[in-house]
C-alpha positions as CSV (number, residue, x, y, z in Angstrom):
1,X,27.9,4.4,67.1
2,X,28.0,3.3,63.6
3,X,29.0,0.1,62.8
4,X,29.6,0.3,58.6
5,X,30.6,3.7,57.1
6,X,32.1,3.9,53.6
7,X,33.7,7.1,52.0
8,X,31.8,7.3,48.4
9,X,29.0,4.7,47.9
10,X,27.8,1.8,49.4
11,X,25.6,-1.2,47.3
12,X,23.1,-3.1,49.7
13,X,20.2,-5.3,47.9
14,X,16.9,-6.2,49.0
15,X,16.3,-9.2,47.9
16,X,17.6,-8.8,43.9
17,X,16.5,-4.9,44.3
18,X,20.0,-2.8,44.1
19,X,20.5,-0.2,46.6
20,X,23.2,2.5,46.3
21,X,24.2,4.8,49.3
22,X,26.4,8.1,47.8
23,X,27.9,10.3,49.6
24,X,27.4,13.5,48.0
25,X,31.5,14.6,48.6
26,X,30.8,17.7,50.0
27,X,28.9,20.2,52.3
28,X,25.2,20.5,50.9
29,X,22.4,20.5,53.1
30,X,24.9,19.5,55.4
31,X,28.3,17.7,55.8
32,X,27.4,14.5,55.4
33,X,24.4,14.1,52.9
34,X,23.7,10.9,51.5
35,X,21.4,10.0,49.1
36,X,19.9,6.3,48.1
37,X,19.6,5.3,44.8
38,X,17.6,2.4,42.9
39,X,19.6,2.7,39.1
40,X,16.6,-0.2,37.8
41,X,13.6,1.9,39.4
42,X,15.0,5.1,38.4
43,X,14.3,6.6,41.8
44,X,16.0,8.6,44.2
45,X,15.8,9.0,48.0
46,X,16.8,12.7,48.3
47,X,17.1,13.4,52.3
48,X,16.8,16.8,53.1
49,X,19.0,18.0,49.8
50,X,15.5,18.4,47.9
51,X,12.5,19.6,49.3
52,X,8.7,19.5,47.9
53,X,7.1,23.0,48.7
54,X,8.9,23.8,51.4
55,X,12.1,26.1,52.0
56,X,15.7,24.3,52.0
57,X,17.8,25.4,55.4
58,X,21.4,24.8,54.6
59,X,23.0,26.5,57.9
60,X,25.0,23.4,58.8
61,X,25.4,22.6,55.0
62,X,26.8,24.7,52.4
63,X,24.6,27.1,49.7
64,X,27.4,27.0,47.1
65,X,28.0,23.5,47.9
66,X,23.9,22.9,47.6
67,X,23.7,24.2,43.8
68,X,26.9,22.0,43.1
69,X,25.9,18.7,44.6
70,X,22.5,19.4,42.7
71,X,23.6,20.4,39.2
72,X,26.8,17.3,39.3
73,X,25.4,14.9,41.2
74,X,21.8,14.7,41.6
75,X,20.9,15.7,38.2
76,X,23.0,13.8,36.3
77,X,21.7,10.5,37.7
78,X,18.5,11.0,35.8
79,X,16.1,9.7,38.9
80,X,11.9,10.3,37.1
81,X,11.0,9.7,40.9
82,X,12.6,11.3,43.7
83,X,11.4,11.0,47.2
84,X,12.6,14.3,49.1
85,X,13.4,15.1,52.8
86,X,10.3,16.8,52.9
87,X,7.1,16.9,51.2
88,X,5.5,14.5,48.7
89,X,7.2,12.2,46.5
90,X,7.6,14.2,43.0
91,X,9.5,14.3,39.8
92,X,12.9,15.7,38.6
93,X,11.3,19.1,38.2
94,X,12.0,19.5,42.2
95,X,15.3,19.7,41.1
96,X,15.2,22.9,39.4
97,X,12.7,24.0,41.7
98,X,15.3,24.0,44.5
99,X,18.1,25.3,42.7
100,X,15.9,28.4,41.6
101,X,15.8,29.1,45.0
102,X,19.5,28.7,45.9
103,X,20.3,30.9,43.2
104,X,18.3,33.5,44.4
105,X,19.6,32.9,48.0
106,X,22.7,33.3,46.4
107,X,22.4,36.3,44.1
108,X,20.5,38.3,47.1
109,X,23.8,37.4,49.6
110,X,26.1,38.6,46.9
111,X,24.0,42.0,46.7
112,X,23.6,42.6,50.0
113,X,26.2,41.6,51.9
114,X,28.2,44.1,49.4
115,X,25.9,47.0,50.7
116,X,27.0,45.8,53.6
117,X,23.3,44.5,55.4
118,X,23.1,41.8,58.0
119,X,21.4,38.5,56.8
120,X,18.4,39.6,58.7
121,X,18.2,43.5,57.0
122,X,18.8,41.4,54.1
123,X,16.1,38.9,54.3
124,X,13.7,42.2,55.4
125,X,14.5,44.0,52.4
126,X,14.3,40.7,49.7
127,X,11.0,40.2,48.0
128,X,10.5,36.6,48.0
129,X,8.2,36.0,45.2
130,X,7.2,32.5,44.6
131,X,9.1,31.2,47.2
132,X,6.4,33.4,49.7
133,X,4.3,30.3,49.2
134,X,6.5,27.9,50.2
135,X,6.6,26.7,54.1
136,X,9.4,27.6,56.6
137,X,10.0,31.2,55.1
138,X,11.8,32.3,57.6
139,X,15.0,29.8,56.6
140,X,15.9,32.9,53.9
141,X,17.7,34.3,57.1
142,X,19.3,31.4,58.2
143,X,20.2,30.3,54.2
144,X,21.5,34.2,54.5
145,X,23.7,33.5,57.2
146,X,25.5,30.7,55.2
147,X,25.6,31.9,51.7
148,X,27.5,35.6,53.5
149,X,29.7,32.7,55.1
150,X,30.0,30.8,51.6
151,X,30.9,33.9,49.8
152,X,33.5,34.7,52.3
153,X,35.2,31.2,51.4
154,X,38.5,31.1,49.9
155,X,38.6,29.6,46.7
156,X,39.1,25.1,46.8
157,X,37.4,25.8,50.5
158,X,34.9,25.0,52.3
159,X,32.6,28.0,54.4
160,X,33.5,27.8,58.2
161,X,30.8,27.3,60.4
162,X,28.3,30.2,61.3
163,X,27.1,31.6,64.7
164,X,24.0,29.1,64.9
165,X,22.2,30.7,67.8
166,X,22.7,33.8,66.2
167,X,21.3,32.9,63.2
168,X,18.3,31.2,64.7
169,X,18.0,34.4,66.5
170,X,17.6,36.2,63.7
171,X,15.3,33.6,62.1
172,X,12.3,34.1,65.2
173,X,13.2,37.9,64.9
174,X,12.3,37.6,61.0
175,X,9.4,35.4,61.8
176,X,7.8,38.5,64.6
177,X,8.9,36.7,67.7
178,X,6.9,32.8,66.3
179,X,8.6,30.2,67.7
180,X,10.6,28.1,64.5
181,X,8.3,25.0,63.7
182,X,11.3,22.6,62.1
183,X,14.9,23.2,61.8
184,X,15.6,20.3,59.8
């Protein structure tokens, strides 16, 4: 049980080193994200709202959400380091790196769920380009799932939650029956 929570940001120090906790404000990777920044370093501790080579999964989080939090709160603090959730530490560049992809997610949910496919048709049918390199491929189904559920929003609201099992159903289907190696 936590002991300390705080609604926007938080300052702690080590020693005379500054340490601010923000809450991101809204769904992202999830509903809760929180990232740590050092203003004097110029760092950033990302979480799991950037990754480094690998493929974002926003099921419990929020696609539309994801590109906002990126382009009004991340980017604007200006970090020249950023330690991501996952992979090595990096520069800003992740930043655009991940919303390319969230775009994409986007822009192929908006297509296809008006032909009227399923996330997983969807994800079959969608060339994934560059992103093919990246780790955790199969996520584009799951990322599907949420962006058909982000786009189904009212405006001023929040995407309801998705059918998780489902979803993660449909990601081992994508993947020809592999067991998932991280949902994080």
């Amino acid at each position: 049980m936590p002991f300390l929570t705080f609604a926007d940001r938080l300052t702690l120090w080590a020693d005379d080193l500054r340490c601010e906790l923000r809450y991101a404000g809204q769904p992202a990777h999830t509903t809760n994200d929180i990232v740590v920044w050092i203003p004097e370093q110029s760092v950033l501790f990302a979480g799991d709202l950037l990754f480094n080579g690998g493929t974002p999964f926003l099921l419990s989080g929020s696609v539309l959400g994801a590109i906002d939090v990126l382009e009004n709160f991340v980017k604007p603090l200006g970090a020249r380091t950023i330690v991501p959730g996952h992979g090595p530490v990096t520069g800003p560049e992740v930043i655009n790196e991940v919303l390319g992809y969230l775009y994409f997610v986007k822009d192929v949910a908006w297509r296809c769920r008006a032909a009227g496919l399923t996330p997983l048709e969807a994800a079959r049918s969608t060339d994934l380009g560059r992103y093919a390199e990246w780790t955790d491929t199969e996520r584009i189904v799951g990322n599907l799932h949420r962006a058909y559920a982000d786009l189904s929003r009212t405006v001023g609201q929040h995407a309801g939650p998705v059918d998780g099992p489902g979803a993660l159903a449909d990601m081992v289907a994508y993947n020809a029956g592999r067991p998932l190696t991280c949902l994080a």
